[in-house]
C-alpha positions as CSV (number, residue, x, y, z in Angstrom):
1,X,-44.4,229.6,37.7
2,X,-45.5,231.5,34.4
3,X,-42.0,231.9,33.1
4,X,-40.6,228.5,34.2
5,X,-43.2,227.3,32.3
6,X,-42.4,228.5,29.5
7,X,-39.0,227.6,29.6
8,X,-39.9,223.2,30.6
9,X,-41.9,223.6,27.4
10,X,-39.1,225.3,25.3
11,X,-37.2,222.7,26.8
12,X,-39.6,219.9,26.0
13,X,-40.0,221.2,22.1
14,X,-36.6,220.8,21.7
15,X,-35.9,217.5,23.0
16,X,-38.9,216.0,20.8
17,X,-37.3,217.7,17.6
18,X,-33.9,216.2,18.7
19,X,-35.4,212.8,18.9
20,X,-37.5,212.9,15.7
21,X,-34.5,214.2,13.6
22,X,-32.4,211.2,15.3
23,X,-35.1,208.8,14.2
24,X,-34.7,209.9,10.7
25,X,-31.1,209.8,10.2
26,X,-31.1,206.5,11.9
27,X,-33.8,204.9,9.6
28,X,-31.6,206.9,7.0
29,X,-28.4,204.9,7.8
30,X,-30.3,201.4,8.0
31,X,-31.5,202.0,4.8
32,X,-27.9,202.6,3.7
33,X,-26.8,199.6,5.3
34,X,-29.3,197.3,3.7
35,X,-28.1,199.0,0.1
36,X,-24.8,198.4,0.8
37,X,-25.4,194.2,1.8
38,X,-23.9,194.8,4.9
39,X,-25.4,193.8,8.4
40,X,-26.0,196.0,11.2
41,X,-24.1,195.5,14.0
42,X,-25.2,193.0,16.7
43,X,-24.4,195.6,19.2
44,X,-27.3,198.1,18.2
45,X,-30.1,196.2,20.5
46,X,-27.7,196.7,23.2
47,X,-27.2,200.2,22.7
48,X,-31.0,200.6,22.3
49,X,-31.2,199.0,26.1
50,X,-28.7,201.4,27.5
51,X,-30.1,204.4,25.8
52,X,-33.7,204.0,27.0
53,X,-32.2,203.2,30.6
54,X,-30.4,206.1,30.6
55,X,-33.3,208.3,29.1
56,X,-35.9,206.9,31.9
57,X,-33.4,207.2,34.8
58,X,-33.2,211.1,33.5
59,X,-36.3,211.5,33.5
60,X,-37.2,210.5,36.5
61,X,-34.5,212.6,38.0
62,X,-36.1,215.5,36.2
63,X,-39.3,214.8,38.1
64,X,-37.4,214.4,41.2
65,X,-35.9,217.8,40.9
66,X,-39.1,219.8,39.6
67,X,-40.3,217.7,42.8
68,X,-38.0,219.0,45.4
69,X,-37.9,222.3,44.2
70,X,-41.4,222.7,44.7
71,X,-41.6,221.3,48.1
72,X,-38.5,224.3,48.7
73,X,-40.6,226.8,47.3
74,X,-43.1,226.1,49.5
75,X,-41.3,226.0,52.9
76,X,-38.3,227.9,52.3
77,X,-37.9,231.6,51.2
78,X,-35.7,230.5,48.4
79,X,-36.3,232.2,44.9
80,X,-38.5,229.8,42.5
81,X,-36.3,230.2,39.1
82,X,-33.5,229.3,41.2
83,X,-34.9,226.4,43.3
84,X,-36.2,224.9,39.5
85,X,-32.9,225.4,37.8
86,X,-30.8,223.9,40.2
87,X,-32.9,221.1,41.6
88,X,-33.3,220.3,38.1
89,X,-30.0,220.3,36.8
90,X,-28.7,218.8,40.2
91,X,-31.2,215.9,39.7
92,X,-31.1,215.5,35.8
93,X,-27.0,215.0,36.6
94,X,-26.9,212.6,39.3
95,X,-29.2,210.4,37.4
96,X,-27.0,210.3,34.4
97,X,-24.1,209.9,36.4
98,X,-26.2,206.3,38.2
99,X,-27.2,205.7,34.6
100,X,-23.5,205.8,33.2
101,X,-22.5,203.4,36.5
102,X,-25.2,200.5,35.5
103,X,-24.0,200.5,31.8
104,X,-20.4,200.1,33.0
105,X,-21.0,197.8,35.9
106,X,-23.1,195.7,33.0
107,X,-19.9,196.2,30.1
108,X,-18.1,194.8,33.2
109,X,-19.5,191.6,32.8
């Protein structure tokens, strides 16, 4: 478990610096926008709401796939590394895929 470890928290350092560098340049354009006089669109709450659904449902798919590869760790003879990639990345992609179907099944509307 010692080297997947390391790799989830490589993983999580990188995330966090994504998301505090996207912070910043979008304070950065607000700012802008308020120089310039201009509005900001009405559409950014919405956004906001589909981006934090999206980031929960992947997380919990995450969880689900750190989850299940446990659980086949434990009762099968399958290789950990392997059983953590790919229950991670087969997780972490069906829950964007269910997050992409309730943003376009609420555009629909």
């Amino acid at each position: 478990m010692g080297s997947i470890g390391s790799v989830l928290i490589v993983g999580v350092v990188f995330a966090a610096l994504y998301g505090v560098i996207k912070l910043f340049v979008r304070r950065k354009e607000r700012i802008i926008a308020v120089e310039k006089g201009t509005s900001l669109p009405d559409m950014e709450s919405k956004g906001f709401f589909f981006s934090t659904l999206k980031c929960g449902i992947f997380l919990i798919g995450i969880g689900l796939g750190v989850l299940i590869a446990s659980i086949l760790t434990i009762t099968t003879e399958l290789n950990s590394e392997v059983a953590y990639f790919s229950m991670i990345f087969l997780f972490g992609g069906i829950s964007l895929i269910i997050a992409h179907l309730f943003e376009r099944k609420k555009n629909e509307k």
